[in-house]
N, C-alpha and C positions, 0 to 999 in steps of 0.2 A: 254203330253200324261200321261197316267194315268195304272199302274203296280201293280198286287197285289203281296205281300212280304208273305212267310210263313218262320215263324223260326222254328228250330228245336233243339231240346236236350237243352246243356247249353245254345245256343244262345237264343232258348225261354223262358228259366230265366231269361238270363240277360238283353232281351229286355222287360218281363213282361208281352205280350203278343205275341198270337201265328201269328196273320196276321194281315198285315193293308193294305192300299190303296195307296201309294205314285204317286205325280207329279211329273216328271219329265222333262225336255228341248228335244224335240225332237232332235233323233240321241245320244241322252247320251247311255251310254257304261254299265255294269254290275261294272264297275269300278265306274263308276260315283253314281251309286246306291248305292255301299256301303259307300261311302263318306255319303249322302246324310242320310244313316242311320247310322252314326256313331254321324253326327249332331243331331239324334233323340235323342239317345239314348248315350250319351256316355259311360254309362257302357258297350256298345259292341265294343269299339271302339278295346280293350287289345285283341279279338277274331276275328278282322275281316280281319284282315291282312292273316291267316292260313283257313278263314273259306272257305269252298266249295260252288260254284255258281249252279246253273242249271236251266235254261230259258225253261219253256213247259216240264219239266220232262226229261232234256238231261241236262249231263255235258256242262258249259260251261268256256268260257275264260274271264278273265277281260275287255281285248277289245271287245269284241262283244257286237254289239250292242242289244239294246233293243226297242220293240215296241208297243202302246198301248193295252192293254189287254192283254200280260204276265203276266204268274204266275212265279213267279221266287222264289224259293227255297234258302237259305242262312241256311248251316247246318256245324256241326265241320267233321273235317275227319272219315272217320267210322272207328267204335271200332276195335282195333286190332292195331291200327299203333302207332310212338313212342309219349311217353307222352309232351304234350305243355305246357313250364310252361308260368305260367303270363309274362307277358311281355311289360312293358309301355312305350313308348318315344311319347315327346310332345311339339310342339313350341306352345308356348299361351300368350295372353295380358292379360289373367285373374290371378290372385292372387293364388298361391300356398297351397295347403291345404295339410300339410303334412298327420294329419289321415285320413282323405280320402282315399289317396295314398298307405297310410299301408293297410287299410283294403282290398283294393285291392291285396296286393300282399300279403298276409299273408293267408296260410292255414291252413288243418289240422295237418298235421306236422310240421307247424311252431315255434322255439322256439324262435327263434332270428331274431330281423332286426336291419342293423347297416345302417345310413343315416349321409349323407353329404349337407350343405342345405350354401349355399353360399347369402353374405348379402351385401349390399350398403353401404359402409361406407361414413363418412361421412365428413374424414381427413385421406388423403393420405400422407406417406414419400416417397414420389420419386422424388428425384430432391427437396428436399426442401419438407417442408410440406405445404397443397393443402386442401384446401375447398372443398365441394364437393356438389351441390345444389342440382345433380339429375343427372344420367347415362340415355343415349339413347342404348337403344338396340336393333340390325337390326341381322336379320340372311337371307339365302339362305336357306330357309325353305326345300322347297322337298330332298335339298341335306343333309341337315340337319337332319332331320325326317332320312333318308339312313345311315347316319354316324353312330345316334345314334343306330339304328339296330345292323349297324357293331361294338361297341362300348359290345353292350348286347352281340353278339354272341362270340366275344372274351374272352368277361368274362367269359360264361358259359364255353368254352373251357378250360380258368385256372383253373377254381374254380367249379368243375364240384358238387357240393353240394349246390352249391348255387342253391332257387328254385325259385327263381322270380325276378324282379328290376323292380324298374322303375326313368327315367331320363326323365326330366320335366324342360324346361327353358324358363324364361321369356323374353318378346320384349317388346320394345317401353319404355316410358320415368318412371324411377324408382325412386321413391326419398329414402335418408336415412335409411336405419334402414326395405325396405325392400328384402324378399329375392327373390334374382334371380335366384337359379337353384335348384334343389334336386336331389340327386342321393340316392337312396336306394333297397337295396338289404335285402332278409331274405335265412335264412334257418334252417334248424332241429335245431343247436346248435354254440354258441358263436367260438366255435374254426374252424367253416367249412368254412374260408375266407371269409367270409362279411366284414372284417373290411378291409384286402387288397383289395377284388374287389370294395367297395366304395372308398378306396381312387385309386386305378387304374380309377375306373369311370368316376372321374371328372379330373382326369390328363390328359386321355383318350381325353376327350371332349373338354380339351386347345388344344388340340394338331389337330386334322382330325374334328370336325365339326363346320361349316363354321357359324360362329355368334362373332359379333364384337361389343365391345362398344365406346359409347363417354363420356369421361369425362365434365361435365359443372359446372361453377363455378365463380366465382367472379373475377379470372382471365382470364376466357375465356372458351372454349373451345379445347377438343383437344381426335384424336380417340386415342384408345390403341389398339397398334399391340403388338403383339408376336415376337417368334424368330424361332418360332419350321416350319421350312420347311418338310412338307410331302416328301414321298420317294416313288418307287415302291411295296415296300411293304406294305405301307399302303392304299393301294386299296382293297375295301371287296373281288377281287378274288384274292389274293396274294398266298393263303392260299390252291386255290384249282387245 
């Protein structure tokens, strides 16, 4: 079936243009539509999460479904409510672009970004020193993708100056020397916790969201577990 998309406000910057045409799998969902335009367009990916639906000129829900010949609306919240800051989290098999990344979360106020960007080594001391030909990395993505939410949302709660982050990890097989995750955060000025909530950020992500590696090597293989067992309180409603 076939839907037409109108963007509006920032969304129609960030997608570049105001309407298109999309196919989509008959019985897909308004949920399913913004996936599908997040793959268009990834610069609307950091906006699509908070943005607003509406199928024929009516509020709608992520589960509803959608039908051929919808006009379906995809616009920010209207002006007046609290301000959204940037916000990135991303399981990918593609290669890490840290400026990219920045320019993304970096605005008009922006004086400072401090980033954490973790790397493949390529000789480990544990238990002995360890060759290292290439790491396999597997996650539980959806829950994942969730984690890292809850991960951003704590932060902001610490570090309530901080105005943007984003956390970015890669899967699948990584050789030496490249990097596997970035956490980075900015804000107005060097002293307003970016440096604590990057390194909170990736402590954060050892600990609640669900991505594992395997070590591979000349002596074999073998995964790496942790020790940090989640609690009740590290469920994203703990808190509410």
């Amino acid at each position: 079936m076939r839907v037409q998309v109108l963007y509006f406000a920032s969304l129609r910057d960030r997608a570049g243009v105001r309407q298109e045409a999309i196919e989509l799998d008959e019985g897909a969902t308004l949920a399913d539509l913004k996936a599908e335009v997040g793959e268009r367009h990834r610069e609307l990916q950091v906006a699509l999460d908070s943005a607003v639906g509406a199928i024929n000129r009516e509020f709608a829900t992520s589960d509803q479904p959608l039908a051929d010949g919808d006009e379906v609306g995809l616009f920010p919240p209207v002006s007046g409510g609290a301000e959204e800051r940037p916000t990135i989290f991303r399981i990918t098999d593609q290669s890490i672009n840290l400026n990219e990344l920045v320019d993304e979360i970096v605005g008009p106020t922006t004086g400072a970004v401090c980033s954490f960007s973790g790397i493949v080594r390529a000789q480990t001391h544990r238990g002995g020193d360890r060759q290292t030909e290439r790491l396999e990395y597997e996650a539980y993505q959806p829950m994942a993708e969730a984690k890292m939410r809850q991960v951003a949302d704590e932060i902001y709660q610490r570090w309530p100056q901080v105005e943007a982050m984003a956390i970015v990890q890669r899967i699948g097989n990584l050789e030496p020397g490249t990097p596997t995750v970035l956490i980075a955060c900015s804000a107005a000025h060097r002293d307003s916790g970016v440096f604590e909530a990057a390194r909170y950020g990736i402590d954060r992500l050892k600990q609640i969201v669900p991505i594992w590696k395997k070590e591979i090597g000349p002596d074999g293989e073998a995964w790496i577990e942790g020790s940090y067992t989640p609690t009740a309180e590290d469920r994203a409603d703990a808190a509410e």
